[in-house]
Structure formats: C-alpha cells, structure tokens
C-alpha positions as CSV (number, residue, x, y, z in Angstrom):
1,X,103.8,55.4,124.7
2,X,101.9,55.6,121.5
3,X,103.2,56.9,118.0
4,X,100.6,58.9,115.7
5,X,100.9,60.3,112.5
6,X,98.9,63.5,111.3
7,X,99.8,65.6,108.1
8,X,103.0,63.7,107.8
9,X,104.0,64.3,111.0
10,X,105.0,61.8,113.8
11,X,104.2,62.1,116.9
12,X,105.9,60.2,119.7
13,X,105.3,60.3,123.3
14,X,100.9,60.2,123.7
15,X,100.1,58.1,126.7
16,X,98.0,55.2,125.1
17,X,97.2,53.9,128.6
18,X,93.6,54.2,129.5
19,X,93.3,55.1,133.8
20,X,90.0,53.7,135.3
21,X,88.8,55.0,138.5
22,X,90.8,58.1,138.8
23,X,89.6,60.4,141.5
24,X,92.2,63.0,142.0
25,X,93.1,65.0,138.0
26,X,93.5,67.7,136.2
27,X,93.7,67.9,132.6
28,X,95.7,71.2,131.5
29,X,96.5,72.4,128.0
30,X,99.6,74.5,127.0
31,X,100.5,76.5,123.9
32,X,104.3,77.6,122.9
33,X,106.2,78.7,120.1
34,X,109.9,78.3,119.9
35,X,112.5,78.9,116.9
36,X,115.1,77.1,115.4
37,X,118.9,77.7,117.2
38,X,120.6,80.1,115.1
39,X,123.1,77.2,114.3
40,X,120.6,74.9,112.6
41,X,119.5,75.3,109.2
42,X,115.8,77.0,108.4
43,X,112.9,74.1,108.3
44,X,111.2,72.6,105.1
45,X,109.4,70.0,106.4
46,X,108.7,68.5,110.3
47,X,109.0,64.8,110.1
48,X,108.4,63.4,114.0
49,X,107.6,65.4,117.5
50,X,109.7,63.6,120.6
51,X,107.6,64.8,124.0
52,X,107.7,63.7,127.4
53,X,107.4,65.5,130.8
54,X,109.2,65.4,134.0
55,X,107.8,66.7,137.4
56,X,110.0,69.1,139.1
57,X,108.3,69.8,142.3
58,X,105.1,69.6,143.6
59,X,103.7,71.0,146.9
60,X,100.6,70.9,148.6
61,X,98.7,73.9,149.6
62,X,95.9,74.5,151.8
63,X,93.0,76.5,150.1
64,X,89.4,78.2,151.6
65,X,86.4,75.5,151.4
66,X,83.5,76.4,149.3
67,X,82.1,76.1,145.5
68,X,84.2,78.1,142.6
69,X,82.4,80.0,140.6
70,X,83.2,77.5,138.0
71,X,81.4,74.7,140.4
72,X,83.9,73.1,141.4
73,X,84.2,71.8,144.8
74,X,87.2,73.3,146.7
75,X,87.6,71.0,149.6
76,X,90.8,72.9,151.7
77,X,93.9,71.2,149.6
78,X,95.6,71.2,146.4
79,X,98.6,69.3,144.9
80,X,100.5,72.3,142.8
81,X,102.5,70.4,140.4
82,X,105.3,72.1,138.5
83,X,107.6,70.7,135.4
84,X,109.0,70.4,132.3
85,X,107.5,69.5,129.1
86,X,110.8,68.4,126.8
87,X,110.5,68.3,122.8
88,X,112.7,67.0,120.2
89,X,111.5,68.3,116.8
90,X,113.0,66.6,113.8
91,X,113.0,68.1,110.5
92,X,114.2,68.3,106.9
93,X,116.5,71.0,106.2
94,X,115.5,74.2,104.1
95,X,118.3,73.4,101.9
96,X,119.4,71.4,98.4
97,X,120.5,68.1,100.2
98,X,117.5,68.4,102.6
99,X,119.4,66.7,105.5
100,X,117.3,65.9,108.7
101,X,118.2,68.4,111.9
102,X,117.0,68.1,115.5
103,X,116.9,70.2,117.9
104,X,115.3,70.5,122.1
105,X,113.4,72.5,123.5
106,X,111.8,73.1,127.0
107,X,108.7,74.3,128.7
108,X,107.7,74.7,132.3
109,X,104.3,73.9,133.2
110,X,102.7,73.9,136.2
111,X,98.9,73.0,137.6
112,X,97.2,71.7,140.2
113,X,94.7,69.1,141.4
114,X,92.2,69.4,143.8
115,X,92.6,66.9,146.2
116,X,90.0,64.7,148.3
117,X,87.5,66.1,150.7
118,X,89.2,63.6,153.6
119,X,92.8,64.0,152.6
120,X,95.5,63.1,155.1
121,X,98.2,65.7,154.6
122,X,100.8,63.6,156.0
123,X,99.6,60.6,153.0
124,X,102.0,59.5,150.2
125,X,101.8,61.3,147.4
126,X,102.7,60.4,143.4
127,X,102.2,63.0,141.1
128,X,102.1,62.5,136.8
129,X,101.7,64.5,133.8
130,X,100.5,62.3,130.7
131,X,100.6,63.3,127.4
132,X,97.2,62.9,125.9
133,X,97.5,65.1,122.9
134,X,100.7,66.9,121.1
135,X,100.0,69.0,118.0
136,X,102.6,71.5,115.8
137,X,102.7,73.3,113.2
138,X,105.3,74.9,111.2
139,X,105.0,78.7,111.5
140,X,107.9,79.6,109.1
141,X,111.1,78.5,108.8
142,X,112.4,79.4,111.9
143,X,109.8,78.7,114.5
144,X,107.2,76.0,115.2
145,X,104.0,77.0,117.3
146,X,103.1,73.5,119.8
147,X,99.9,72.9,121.7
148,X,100.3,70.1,124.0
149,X,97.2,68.7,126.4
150,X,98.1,67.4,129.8
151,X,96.6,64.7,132.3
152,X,98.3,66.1,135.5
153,X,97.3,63.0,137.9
154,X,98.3,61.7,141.2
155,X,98.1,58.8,143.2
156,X,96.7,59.0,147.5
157,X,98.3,56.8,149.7
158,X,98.2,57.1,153.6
C-alpha cells in the first residue's frame, strides 16, 4: 500500500501494485460525506486518511446476452460484489491545544464485473476491491466530504 501526500494531507491505503493482463474489472467511484461523532471535538485541520476495503459478499448472477447501450458486451454472468470501504480520519482539533482526534467511519459499496463469455459457473472465484484513488476535503468543522475510486477485480479459476 502506498502513502501520498496532497494539500497536507496523507493518504494511506492506494494500491501501488500495477495488475498486468487483467480480463475480468470494474473500476467504480464512490462519493460520501460523514461528520464528526458528537463526542469529538470540531476539525481544524486533516492530517492523514487511513482506507482499506473488505468484501462482504459477492454472488453471481446470470444476466440477458446482448450489447448495452453503453457497448458493452453482456455475455450472460456477473460477479455482484458488495463491501465496506473503512476510513480512519485523523485530524487536529478545533481547539487552543490543537490535539490530534480520530475517528471511523464506514461505507457499503457494491459493483459488479462482467464476467467471461466461457465462464464456468461452478469455477473458483476471488473477488478484490483496490484502492486506486482516495480524496477529502474538509467541508466544515464537523463533516468531511470523501471520493474514493475503486478497482473491483477478480480472479477465474476452474
């Protein structure tokens, strides 16, 4: 996992691992705003973004064959994915000794992948969400708006 800093901010949690030959993706992008727990102090300043992801369930589910009106090729199967996207914002307290706070929060997510034209439905499946991008940005001092892009990928097996 990479670490990048932007505007001060560190972000922790980017997949830096660059995936050759992949055949069976989706990349998805989610937005979400979240506040503060009443029991933290207001925020000054973000310092670093925490992120990773964890698959919850993942099913796969037989669809018509044809071309989407997007022009994508809809071969009969797709691998819904469903999950969590878990932050840990840390940030220095709206207050005169400026302590540093933390605090969690969740998102679901869910996407899918078309998969193969010759898929087996009875192959091995591995479903993962990557993180290729995180951005936030302090909305006031209560609540942080987040935009997060994901690589939903999985790996065929029979």
């Amino acid at each position: 996992m990479a670490s990048v800093i932007r505007g001060l901010i560190e972000y922790n949690g980017i997949d830096n691992c660059t995936k050759n030959n992949m055949k069976n993706f989706r990349q998805i992008n989610y937005e979400s705003t979240f506040c503060v727990p009443c029991q933290k102090p207001d925020i000054e300043q973000i310092v670093k973004v925490y992120a990773d992801t964890d698959i919850v369930k993942y099913e796969i589910i037989k669809t018509p064959i044809g071309i989407s009106l997007e022009g994508q090729k809809v071969t009969g199967f797709k691998l819904l994915v469903c999950g969590d996207i878990n932050y840990k914002i840390q940030y220095v307290a709206d207050e005169p000794t400026q302590s540093v706070h933390t605090f969690h929060q969740s998102i679901p997510f869910c996407g899918y992948i078309v998969l193969p034209e010759k898929f087996n439905p009875g192959s091995y499946i591995n479903p993962s969400a990557l993180i290729e991008d995180i951005s936030v940005e302090q909305m006031d001092s209560r609540c942080v708006y987040s935009n997060i892009t994901l690589l939903l990928v999985t790996d065929i097996s029979c």
